[in-house]
N, C-alpha and C positions, 0 to 999 in steps of 0.2 A: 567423556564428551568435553570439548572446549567450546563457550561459547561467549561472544563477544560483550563486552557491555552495553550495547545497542542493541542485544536481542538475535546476533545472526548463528547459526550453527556452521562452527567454523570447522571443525575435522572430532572424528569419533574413531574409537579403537581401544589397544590395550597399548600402555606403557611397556617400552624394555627398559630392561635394566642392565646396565653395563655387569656382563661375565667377572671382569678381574678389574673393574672401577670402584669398588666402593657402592659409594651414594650418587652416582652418574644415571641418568636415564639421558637416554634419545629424545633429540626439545622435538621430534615429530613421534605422533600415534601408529603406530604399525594397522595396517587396513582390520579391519573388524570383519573375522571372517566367514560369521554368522549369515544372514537372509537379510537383507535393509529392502525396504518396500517404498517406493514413492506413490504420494498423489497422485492418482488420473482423471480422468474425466469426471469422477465424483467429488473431486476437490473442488471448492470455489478457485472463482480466479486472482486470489491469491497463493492460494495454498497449492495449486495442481506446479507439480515437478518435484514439491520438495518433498524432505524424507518425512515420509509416516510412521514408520515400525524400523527401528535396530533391535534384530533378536526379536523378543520378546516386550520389549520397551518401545510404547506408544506415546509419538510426540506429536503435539496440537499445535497451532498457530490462532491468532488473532486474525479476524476476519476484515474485509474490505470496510463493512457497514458498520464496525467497532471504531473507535476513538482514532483518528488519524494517526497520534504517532504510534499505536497499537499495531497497525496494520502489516501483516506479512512480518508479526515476530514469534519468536515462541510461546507459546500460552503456557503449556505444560510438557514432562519431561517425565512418564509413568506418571506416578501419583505426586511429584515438584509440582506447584503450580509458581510461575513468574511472572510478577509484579514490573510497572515501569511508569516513569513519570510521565504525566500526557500535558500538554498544549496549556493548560491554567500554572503551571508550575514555573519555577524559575528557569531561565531561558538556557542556560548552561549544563543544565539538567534535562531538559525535556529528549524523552527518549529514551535514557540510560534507568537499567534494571530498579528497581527501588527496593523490593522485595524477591527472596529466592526460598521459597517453604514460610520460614518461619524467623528465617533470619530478614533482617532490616538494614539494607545498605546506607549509609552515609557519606558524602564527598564534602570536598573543601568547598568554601562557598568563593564568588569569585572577586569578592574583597579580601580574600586571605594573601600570602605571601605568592608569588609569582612562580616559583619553583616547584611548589603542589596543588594550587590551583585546580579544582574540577578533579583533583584524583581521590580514591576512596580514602571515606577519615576512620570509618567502623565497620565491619559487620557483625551483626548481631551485637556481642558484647565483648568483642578483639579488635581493638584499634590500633591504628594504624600511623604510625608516624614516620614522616620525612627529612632526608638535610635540607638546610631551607640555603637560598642564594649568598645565604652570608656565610655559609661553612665552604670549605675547600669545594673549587671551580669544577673539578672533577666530579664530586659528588654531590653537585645539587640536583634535587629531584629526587634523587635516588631513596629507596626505602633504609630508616633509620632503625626500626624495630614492629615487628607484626605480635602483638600481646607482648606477653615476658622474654621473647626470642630479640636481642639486640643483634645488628648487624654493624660491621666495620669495614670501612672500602681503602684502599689504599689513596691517599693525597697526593699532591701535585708535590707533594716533600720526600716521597718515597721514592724508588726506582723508576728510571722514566718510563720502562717498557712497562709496568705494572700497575699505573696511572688509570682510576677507575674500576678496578677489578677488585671482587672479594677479599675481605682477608679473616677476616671471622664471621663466620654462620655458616647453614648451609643453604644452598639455593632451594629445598624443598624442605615445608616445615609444616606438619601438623600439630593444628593449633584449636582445640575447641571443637574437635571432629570435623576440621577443615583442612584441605590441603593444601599450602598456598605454594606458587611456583614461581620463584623469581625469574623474569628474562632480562 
C-alpha cells in the first residue's frame, strides 16, 4: 500500500519486478487481485465509499466527530495504528502522519534551510538528510543519505543530459525494516 503523508490511500497491490532489470520495479502497483470491500451504508459519512477490507487486511478511517484534521484519514491499517498532527501543532505540520506503529516521524521545521523544509528529518531512529540550496542547482532538495545508505546525484559539472540523475545508490533501500523508495 502507498499512502500519502496527509493520510490519503493512494494505490495498493503488489510490486513487479523487472524480469532482466536488476533492481528496477514498476513506480506503479500492479491491481491487487484479491477481494477489496468498500464502505456502504454502514459507514459514517466520512467513511462510506472508501475501501474497508484489501484481502484480508482491515483498514479504519477517523471519524467526522474526531479532531478535524483527523477526519476522513486512516486510522489503522490491520493491526498499524496512524498517528497525525492535529490543529494545536505547528502550522506546517498539521495534518501530516506523526506516528506509523511505533515508529516517530520527524520533519524539518520551517526555519530550517529552504530546500528541505517541511520534508521528513527521521523516522523512528533512520534519518534522513538532504542537499541543502548551497550544493549544486541540480541537487537541491534532493535526498543526501537515508541512515548509513549515501546517495550521489550527478551536478551541473557532469554531462549535460545526466544533470540530476543518480549516480550512486539505489532508488530502493531497506533500512531498519523499512523500505524507502526514491521518486
Amino acid at each position: 500500500m502507498r499512502i500519502s503523508d496527509e493520510g490519503a490511500l493512494l494505490e495498493w497491490g503488489t510490486e513487479s519486478k523487472a524480469m532482466n532489470g536488476g533492481e528496477y520495479y514498476a513506480p506503479r502497483l500492479q491491481p491487487f487481485a484479491g477481494r477489496v470491500d468498500y464502505y456502504g451504508v454502514e459507514g459514517d459519512s466520512i467513511s462510506r465509499g472508501k475501501i474497508k477490507m484489501i484481502g484480508t487486511c482491515q483498514i479504519s478511517y477517523y471519524s467526522a466527530f474526531e479532531d478535524s484534521t483527523h477526519a476522513g484519514k486512516v486510522r489503522s491499517i490491520g493491526r498499524i495504528f496512524l498517528d497525525y498532527f492535529n490543529k494545536y501543532d505547528n502550522k506546517t505540520l498539521r495534518g501530516k502522519l506523526k506516528m506509523i506503529g511505533n515508529y516517530r516521524l520527524e520533519y524539518f521545521s520551517e526555519f530550517e534551510n529552504e530546500s528541505y523544509r517541511g520534508k521528513l528529518r527521521s523516522i523512528g531512529n533512520t534519518h534522513l538528510t538532504y542537499y541543502s540550496n548551497f550544493d549544486d542547482r541540480y541537487n537541491s532538495g534532493k535526498i543526501k543519505s537515508i541512515g548509513p545508505n549515501k546517495y550521489v546525484w550527478y551536478t551541473s559539472f557532469d554531462r549535460r543530459d545526466m544533470g540530476g540523475a543518480l549516480k550512486v545508490g539505489f532508488y530502493r533501500q531497506a533500512v531498519n525494516g523499512i523500505t524507502y523508495i526514491l521518486w
